[in-house]
N, C-alpha and C positions, 0 to 999 in steps of 0.2 A: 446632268452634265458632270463629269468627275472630274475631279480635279488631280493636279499632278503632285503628287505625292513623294516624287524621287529624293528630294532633299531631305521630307520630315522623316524618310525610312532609312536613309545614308545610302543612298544610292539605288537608281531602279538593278532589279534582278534579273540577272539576263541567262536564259535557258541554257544549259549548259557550264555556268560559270558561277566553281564552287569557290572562291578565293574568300575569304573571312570578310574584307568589304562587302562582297553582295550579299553574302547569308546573314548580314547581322552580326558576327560574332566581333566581339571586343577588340581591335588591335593588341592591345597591350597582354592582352593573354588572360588577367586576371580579374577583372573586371565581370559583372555580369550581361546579358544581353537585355539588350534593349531594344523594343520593338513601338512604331507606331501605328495607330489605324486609321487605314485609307480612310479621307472622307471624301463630299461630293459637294455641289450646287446642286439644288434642287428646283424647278422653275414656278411659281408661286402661282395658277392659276391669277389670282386677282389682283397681280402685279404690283400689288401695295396700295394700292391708289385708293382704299377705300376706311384704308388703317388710320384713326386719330393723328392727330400730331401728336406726337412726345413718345406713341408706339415703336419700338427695336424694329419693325416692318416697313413702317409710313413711308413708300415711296421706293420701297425694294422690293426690284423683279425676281429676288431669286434668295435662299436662304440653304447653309450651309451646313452640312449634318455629317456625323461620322458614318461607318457602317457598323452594322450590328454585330453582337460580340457574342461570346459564348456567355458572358456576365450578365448580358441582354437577354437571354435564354431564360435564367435566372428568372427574371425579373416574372417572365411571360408565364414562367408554373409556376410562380409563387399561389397558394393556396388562399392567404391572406389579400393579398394582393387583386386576384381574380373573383373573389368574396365580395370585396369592396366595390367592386366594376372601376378598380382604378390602374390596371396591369398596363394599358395601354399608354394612356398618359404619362406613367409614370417612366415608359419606355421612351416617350417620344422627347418628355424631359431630361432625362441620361441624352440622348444622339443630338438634339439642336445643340450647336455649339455657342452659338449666344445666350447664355442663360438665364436675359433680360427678358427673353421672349419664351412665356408662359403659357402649354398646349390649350388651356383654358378660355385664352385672349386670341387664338387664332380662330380665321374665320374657318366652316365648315369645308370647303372646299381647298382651300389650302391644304387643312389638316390632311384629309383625305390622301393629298399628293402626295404629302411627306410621307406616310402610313406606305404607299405606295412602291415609294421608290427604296423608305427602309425596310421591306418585304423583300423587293428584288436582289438588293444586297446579301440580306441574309439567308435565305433557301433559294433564289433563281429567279427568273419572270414566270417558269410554267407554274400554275397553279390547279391542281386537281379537286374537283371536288363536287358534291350532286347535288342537282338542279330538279327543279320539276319542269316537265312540257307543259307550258300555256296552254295548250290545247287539250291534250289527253289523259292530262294531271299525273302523268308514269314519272316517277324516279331517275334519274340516269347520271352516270358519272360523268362528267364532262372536264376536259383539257383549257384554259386558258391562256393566251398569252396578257401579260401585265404588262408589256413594253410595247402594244399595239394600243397603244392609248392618244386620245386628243384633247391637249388643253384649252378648253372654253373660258376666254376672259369676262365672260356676261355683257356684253358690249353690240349682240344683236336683238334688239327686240323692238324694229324697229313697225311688226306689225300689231303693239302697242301704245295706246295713248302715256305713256311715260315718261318722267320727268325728273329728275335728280337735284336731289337737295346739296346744301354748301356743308349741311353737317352728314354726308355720306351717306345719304336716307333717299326712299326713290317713294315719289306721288306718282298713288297708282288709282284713276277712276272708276267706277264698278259702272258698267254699262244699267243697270238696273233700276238698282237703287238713287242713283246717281249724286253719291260721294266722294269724295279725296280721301283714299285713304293713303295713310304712308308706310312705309315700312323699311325693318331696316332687316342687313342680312344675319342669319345667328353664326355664332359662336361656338367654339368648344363649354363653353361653359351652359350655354341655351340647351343645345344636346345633351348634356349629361341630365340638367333637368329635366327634360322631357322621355328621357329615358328612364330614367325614377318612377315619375310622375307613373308611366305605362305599369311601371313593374307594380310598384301600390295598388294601382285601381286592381291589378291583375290578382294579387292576393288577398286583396279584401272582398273579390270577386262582384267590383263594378264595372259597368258598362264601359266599354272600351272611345275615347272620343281625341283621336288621335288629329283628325284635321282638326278638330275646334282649336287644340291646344295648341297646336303649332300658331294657328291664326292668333290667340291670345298674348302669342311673347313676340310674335313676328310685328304686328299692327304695334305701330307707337304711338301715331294718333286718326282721329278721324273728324276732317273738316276741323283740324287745326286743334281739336279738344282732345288730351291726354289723358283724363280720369279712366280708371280702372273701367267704372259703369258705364262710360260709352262706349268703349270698346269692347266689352262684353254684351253689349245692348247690340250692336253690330253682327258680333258674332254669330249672337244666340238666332239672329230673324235675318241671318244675309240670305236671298236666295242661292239655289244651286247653281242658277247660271254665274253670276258673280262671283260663288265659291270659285267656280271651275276656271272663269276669268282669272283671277287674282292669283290661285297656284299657278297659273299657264305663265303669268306676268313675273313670278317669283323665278321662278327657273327659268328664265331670260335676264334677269340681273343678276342673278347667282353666279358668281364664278365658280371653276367643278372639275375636276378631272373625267373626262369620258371615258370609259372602258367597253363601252357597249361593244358587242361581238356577233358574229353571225353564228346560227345554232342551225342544225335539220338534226330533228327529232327520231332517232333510230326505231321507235315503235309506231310513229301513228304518220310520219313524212312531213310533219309541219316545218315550215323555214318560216326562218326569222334574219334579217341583218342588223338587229338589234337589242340582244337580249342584255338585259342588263348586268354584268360581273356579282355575283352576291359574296358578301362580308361574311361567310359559315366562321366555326370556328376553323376550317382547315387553314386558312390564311394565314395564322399566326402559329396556326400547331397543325402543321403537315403531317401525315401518316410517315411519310418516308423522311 
């Protein structure tokens, strides 16, 4: 949602009409210019509702960002910066204009939106870049649109036993086993750890165990017990059907931005009306 900007720029500019008010330039002649940038509303998948009290979010549907700058470029090839795996954040902190609200404290689906809509601003909604065919595992460039998006508030998941807690946690039954477990949604700061976490095992060349991990930070307790050991006790012996349960149940309270798209496959004719948008690096660093 953009917001109107005419007043913060001295007036909107209107095509054709070069008079010193619309271009910015100084009245008085001598002065230098001065310019504002556009910002917007952004619409918060998770509408607030799930954000602590005392959180800059709790209870707002919508959070307001500038658009990206050439300073913002900056940020996005910093050498150091991209080393650190902190260029994004570090981006998303520059553009929220509340600077009480820290990328780290937002949920994963928010973030995402924001990421989103500060993409669009800054290179376009099309976004190019190559994919594999599910089916034929071939390469292929593919066209996306970014503004063909739907926001899912996590608010259907009604062909599960679930239930929401007063501290913004959802009890979730494992048909199985048959426990309570609870969980809560992650964070920017959840992600960045389990992001680590992948890239360590990956260089010290351990075994990759990416669902357990997500289930270890996700589960906060189980049948009411919080200790580290039952919930790794949990982890370690959940059966598969329960695993599959419990992500199915995760991604229905999850708030999220959709991107999903429809694909047909130019080497093998596979269709899809659902492929998922992937995060490459072109998103942030477009060829063109």
């Amino acid at each position: 949602m953009a917001r109107n900007n005419s007043e913060r720029m001295g007036g909107a500019h209107k095509k054709g009409n070069n008079s010193p008010a619309a271009t910015g330039v100084d009245m008085a002649g001598d002065g230098p210019l001065n310019f504002s940038t556009p910002t917007e509303f952004v619409e918060l998948p998770s509408e607030g509702k799930l954000y602590a009290e005392g959180h800059p979010l709790c209870g707002q549907p919508h959070i307001e960002i500038r658009h990206m700058t050439a300073k913002d470029e900056d940020i996005l090839s910093s050498r150091s910066l991209l080393k650190q795996g902190i260029a994004i954040d570090r981006l998303l902190q520059n553009i929220i204009l509340n600077k009480k609200v820290t990328p780290a404290s937002l949920y994963v689906g928010d973030k995402n939106a924001i990421l989103v809509a500060a993409r669009i601003s800054g290179y376009g909604a099309e976004y190019r870049t190559q994919i594999v065919c599910p089916s034929c595992i071939s390469h292929q460039e593919v066209e996306f649109d970014l503004e063909a998006q739907t926001i899912y508030h996590g608010d259907d998941y009604e062909d599960y036993d679930i239930s929401e807690s007063l501290d913004g946690t959802f009890i979730i039954p494992l048909p199985a086993m048959g426990v309570n477990v609870e969980v809560r949604l992650l964070t920017g700061k959840e992600e960045q750890y389990l992001l680590k976490l992948a890239e360590n095992k990956k260089k010290k060349k351990l075994p990759e165990s990416t669902a357990t991990d997500h289930f270890r930070i996700m589960i906060v307790s189980v049948n009411g017990k919080t200790d580290s050991k039952s919930i790794s006790s949990l982890v370690e012996n959940m059966p598969a059907r329960d695993a599959r349960y419990l992500r199915g149940a995760y991604e229905r309270v999850c708030p999220t931005i959709d991107l999903k798209q429809s694909f047909t496959c130019g080497m093998c004719g596979f269709e899809t009306e659902a492929l998922e948008v992937p995060f490459t690096t072109d998103f942030f660093w477009p060829k063109r």
